[in-house]
C-alpha positions as CSV (number, residue, x, y, z in Angstrom):
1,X,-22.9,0.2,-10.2
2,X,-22.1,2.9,-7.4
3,X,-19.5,5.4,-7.9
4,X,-18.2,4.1,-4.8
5,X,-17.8,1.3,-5.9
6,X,-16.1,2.4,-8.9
7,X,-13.4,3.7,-7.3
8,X,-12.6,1.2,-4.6
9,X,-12.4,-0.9,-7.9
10,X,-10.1,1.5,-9.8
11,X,-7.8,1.8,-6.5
12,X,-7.6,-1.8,-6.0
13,X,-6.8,-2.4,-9.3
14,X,-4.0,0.2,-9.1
15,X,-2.3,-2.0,-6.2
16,X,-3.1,-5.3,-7.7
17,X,-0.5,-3.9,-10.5
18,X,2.2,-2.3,-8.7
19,X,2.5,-5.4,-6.2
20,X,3.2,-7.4,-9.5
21,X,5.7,-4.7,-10.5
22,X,7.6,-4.6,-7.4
23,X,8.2,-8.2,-8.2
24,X,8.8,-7.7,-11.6
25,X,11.6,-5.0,-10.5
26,X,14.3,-7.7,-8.1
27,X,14.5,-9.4,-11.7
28,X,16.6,-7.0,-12.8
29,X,20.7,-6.2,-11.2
30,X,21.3,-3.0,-9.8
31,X,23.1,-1.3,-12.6
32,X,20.1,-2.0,-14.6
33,X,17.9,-0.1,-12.1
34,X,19.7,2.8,-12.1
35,X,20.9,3.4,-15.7
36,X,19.5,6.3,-17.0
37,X,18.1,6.2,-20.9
38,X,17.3,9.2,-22.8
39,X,13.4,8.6,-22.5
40,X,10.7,10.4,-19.6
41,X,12.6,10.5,-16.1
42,X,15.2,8.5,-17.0
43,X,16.0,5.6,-15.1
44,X,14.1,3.1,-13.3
45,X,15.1,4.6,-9.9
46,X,13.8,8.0,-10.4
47,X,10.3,6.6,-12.3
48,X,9.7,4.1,-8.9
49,X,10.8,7.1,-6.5
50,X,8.4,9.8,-8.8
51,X,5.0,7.4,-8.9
52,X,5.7,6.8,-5.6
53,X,5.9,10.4,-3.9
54,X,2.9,11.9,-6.3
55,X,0.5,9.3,-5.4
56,X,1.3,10.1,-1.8
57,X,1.4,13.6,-2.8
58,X,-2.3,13.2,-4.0
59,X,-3.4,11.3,-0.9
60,X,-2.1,14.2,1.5
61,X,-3.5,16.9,-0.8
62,X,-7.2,15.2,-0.7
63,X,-6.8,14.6,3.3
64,X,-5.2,18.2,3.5
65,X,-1.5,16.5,5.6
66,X,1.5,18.3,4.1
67,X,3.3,16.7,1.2
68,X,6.7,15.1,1.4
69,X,9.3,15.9,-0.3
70,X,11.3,12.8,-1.9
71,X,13.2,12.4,-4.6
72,X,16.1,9.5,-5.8
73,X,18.6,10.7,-3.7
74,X,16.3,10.5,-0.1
75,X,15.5,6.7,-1.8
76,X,18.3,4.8,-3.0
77,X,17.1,1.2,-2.6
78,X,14.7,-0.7,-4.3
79,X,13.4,-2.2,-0.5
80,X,13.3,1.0,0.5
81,X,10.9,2.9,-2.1
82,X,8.6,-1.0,-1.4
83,X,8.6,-0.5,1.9
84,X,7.3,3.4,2.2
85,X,5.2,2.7,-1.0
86,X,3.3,-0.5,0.9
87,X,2.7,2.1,3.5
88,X,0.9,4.5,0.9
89,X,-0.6,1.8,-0.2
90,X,-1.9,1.0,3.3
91,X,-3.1,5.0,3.7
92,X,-5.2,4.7,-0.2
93,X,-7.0,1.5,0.7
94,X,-8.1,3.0,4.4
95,X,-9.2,6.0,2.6
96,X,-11.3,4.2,0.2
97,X,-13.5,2.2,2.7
98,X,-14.8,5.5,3.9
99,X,-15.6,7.4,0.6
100,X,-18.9,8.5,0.1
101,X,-20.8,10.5,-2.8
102,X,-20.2,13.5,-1.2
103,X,-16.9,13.0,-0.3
104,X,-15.9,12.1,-4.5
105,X,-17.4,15.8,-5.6
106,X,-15.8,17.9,-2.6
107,X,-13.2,20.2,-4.4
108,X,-9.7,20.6,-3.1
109,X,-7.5,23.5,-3.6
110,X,-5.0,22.7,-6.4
111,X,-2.2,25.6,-7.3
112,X,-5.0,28.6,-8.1
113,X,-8.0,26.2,-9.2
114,X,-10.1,23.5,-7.4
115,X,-10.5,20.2,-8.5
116,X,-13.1,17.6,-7.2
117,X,-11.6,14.2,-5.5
118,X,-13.1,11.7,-8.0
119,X,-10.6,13.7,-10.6
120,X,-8.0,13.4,-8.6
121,X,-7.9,9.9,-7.8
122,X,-8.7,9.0,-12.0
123,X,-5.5,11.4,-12.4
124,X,-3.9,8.5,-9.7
125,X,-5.1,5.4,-11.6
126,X,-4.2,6.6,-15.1
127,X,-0.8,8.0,-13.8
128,X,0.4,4.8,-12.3
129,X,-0.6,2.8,-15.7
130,X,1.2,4.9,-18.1
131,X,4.1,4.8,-16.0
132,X,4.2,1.3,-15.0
133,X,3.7,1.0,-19.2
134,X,7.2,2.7,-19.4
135,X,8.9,0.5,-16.7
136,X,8.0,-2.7,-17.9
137,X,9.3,-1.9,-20.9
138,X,12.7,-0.9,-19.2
139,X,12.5,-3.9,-17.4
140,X,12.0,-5.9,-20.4
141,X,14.6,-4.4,-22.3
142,X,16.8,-5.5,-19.0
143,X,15.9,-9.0,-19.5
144,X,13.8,-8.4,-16.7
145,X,10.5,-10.4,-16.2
146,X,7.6,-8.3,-17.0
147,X,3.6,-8.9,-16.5
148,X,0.5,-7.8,-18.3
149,X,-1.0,-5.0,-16.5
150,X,-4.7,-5.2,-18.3
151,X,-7.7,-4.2,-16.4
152,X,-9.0,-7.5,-17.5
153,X,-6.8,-10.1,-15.8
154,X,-7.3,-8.1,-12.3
155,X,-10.9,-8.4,-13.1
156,X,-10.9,-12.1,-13.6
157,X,-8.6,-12.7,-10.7
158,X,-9.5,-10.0,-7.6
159,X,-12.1,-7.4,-7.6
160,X,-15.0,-9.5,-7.2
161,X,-14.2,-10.7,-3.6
162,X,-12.7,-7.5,-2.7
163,X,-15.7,-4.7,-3.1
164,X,-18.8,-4.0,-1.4
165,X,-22.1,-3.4,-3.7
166,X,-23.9,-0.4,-3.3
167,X,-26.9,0.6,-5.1
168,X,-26.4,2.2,-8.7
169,X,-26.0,6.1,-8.3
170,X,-25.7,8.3,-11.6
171,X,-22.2,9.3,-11.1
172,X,-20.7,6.2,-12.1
173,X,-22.2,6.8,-15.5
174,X,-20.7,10.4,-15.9
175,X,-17.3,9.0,-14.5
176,X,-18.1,5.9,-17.1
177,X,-18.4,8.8,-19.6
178,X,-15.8,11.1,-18.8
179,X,-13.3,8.4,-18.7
180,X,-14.5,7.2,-22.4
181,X,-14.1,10.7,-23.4
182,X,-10.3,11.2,-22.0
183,X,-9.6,8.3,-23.9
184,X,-10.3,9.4,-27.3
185,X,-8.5,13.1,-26.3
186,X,-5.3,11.3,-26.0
187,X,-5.8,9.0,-29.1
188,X,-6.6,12.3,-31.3
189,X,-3.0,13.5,-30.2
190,X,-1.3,10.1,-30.4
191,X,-2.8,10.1,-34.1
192,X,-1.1,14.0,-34.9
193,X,2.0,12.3,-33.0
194,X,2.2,9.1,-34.9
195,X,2.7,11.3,-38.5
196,X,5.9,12.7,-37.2
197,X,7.5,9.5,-37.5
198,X,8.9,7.7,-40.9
199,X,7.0,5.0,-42.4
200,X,10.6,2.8,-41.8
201,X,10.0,3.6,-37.8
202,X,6.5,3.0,-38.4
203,X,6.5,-0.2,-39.6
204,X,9.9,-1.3,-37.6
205,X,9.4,-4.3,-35.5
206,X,11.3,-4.0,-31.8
207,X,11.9,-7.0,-29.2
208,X,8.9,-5.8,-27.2
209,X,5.6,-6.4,-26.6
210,X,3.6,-6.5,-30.0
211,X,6.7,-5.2,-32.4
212,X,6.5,-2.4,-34.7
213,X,3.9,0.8,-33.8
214,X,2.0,-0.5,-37.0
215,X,0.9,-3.1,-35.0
216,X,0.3,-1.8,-31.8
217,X,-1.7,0.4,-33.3
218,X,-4.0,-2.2,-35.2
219,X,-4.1,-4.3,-32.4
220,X,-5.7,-1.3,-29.9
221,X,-8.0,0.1,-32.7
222,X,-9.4,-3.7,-32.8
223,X,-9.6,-4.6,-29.0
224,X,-12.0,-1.7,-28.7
225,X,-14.1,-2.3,-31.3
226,X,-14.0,-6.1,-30.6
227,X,-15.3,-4.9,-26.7
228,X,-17.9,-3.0,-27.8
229,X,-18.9,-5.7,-30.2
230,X,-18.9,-7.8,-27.3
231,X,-21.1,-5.8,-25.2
232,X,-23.7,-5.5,-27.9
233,X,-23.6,-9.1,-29.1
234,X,-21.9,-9.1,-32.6
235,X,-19.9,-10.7,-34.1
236,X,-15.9,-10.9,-33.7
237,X,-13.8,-8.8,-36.1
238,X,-10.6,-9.9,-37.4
239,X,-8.2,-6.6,-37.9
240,X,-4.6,-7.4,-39.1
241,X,-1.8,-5.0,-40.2
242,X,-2.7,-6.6,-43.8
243,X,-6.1,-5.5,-43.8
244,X,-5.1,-1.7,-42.8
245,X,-1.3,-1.4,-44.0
246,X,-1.4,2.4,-43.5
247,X,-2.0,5.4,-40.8
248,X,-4.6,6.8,-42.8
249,X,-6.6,3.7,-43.1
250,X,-5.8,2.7,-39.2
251,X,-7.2,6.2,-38.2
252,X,-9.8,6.6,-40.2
253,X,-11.1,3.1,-39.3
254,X,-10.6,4.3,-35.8
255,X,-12.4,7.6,-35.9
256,X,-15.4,5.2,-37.1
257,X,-14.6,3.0,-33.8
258,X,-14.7,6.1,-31.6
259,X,-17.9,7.4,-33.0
260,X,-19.2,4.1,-32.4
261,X,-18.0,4.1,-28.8
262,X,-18.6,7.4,-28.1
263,X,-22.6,6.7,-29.0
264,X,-22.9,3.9,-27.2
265,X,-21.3,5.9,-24.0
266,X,-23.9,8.6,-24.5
267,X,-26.9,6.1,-24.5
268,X,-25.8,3.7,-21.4
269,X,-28.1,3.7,-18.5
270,X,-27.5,2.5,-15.0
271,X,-29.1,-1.0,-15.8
272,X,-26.5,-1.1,-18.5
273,X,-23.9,-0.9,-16.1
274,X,-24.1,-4.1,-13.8
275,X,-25.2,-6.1,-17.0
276,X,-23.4,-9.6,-17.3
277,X,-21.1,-10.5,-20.3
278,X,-19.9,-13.7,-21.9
279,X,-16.8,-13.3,-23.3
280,X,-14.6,-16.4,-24.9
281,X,-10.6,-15.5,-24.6
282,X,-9.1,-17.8,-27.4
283,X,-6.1,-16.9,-25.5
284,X,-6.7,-18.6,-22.2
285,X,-9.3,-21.3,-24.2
286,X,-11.9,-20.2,-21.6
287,X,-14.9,-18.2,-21.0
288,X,-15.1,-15.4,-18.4
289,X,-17.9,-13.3,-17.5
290,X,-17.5,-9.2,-17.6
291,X,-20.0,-6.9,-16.7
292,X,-20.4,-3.8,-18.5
293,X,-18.5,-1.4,-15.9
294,X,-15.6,-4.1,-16.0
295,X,-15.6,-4.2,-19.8
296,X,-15.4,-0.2,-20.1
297,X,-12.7,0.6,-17.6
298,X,-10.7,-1.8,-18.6
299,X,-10.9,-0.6,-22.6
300,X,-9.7,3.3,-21.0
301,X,-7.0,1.6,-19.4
302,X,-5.9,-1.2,-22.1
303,X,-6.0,2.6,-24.1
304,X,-3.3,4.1,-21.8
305,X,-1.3,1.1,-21.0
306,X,-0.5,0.7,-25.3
307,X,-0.5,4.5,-25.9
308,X,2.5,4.8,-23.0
309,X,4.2,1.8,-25.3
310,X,3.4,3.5,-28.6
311,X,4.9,7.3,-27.1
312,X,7.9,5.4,-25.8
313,X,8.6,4.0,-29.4
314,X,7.6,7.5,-31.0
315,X,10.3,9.1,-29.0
316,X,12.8,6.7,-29.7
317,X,12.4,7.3,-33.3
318,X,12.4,11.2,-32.8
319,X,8.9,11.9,-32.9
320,X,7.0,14.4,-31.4
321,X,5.1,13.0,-27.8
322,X,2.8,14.6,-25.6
323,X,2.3,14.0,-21.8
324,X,-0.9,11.7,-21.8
325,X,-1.9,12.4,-17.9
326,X,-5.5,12.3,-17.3
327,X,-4.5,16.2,-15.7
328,X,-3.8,17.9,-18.6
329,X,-7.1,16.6,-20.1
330,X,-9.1,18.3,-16.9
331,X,-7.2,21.4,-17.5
332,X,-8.3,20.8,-21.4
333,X,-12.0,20.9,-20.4
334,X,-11.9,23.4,-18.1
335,X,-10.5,25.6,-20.5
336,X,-12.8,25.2,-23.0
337,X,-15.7,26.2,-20.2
């Protein structure tokens, strides 16, 4: 794989999701868009008006065009925040068709520190799939229809027609790495977060998505290891909440799982990358095929799409969250050099 390619991917992918959530918003009545809960920004309105205005934020920083200034009370209709947001839309997926190598690690002026574009436009990606995680579940608990945003369905459905293939180039593999690494950063913190909680909340089943965080957290720990199991040709894993009933045993299962992942990261090679694999979903009754690029960014973002869930159900239960933004892991690293 090509880092271009990579990103045109990761872009695409980011539109493919927020066209089925701009859907997925005119199922719900007005009052409903605009009630404000006790959670992140609030209401609907002002989380469709804030992902809107920072990715065009980002866009204008990286092309150096100054940055708007919007907020809920410039944008009061849900047509209205579509209609500008198709147009960033339009801007991101010109901009892509022209990126280069060089253009990915040219640094941009960010408050007092500089930050190269390919962080910036992960930071975009990742931003938009922990939010959209927060307002499906508002519009779910609207009575709202609601969508799976994996990595995997766009993968079986879009990218393929949609991207140009480059030669293989090294970056991908450190953005591969990098993004592997981010991963397990934020599950280290959801892991310190997810003690703060009573075992009652823990185990509490909720009309949403999977239930209880017991099982969300089972089910994530599992999908990873069952990916990488995948990739290397073993055979499926069966985790339940039976057969790891606590926190302890779920996270030190898991450290085992990122150690696993984390090794494998560190010994992929380019070939690697672009290699072809089976997978059977007993879900659909059908068998896809995944390349190893496919397999890994979707795992990342299947990571922050659940962990967005799991923060929303820790706050609920007053718990201590943390912002999971792929930016305050870049300022993580950057401190520690």
């Amino acid at each position: 794989m090509h880092s271009v390619d990579l990103f045109c991917i990761i872009i695409d992918y980011n539109y493919w999701a927020h066209y089925q959530l701009w859907k997925s918003l005119q199922t719900i009545s007005e009052s409903d868009f605009k009630r404000e809960i006790d959670y992140g920004l609030g209401a609907l309105h002002r989380h469709m008006v804030h992902m809107m205005w920072a990715e065009t934020a980002k866009l204008a920083r990286i092309q150096g065009k100054p940055i708007p200034d919007w907020t809920s009370e410039n944008y009061t209709k849900r047509d209205t925040i579509i209609s500008q947001w198709q147009q960033t839309k339009d801007r991101y997926l010109l901009y892509v068709k022209t990126l280069t190598t060089e253009e990915l690690a040219r640094q941009i002026s960010k408050k007092e520190t500089l930050q190269p574009i390919y962080e910036t436009l992960l930071h975009v990606v990742n931003h938009a799939t922990d939010h959209r995680a927060q307002m499906l579940r508002m519009i779910g608990d609207s009575g709202g229809q609601t969508f799976s945003q994996d990595m995997a369905y766009y993968f079986r459905e879009m990218h393929d027609e949609n991207i140009t293939k480059r030669e293989t180039d090294m970056a991908a593999l450190e953005y591969i790495r990098l993004s592997i690494d981010y991963n397990y950063w934020a599950y280290h913190q959801l892991w310190q977060s997810v003690q703060t909680i009573s075992e009652a909340d823990f185990k509490r089943d909720i009309d949403y998505g999977l239930g209880s965080l017991h099982r969300h957290m089972v089910h994530v720990m599992w999908a990873e290891a069952l990916w990488l199991r995948r990739i290397q040709g073993q055979d499926r894993i069966n985790w339940t909440i039976e057969s790891h009933p606590t926190r302890a045993a779920i996270i030190e299962q898991w450290q085992t799982v990122e150690n696993d992942m984390r090794t494998y990261g560190d010994s992929l090679t380019l070939k690697d990358l672009d290699r072809e694999i089976l997978v059977f979903s007993q879900f659909a009754n059908q068998t896809y095929s995944h390349t190893v690029h496919d397999i890994l960014l979707h795992v990342v973002n299947h990571g922050t799409d659940h962990r967005a869930q799991m923060l929303r159900m820790i706050g609920d239960s007053g718990g201590q969250t943390f912002p999971q933004d792929m930016a305050y892991y870049f300022r993580a690293l950057r401190a520690k050099q």
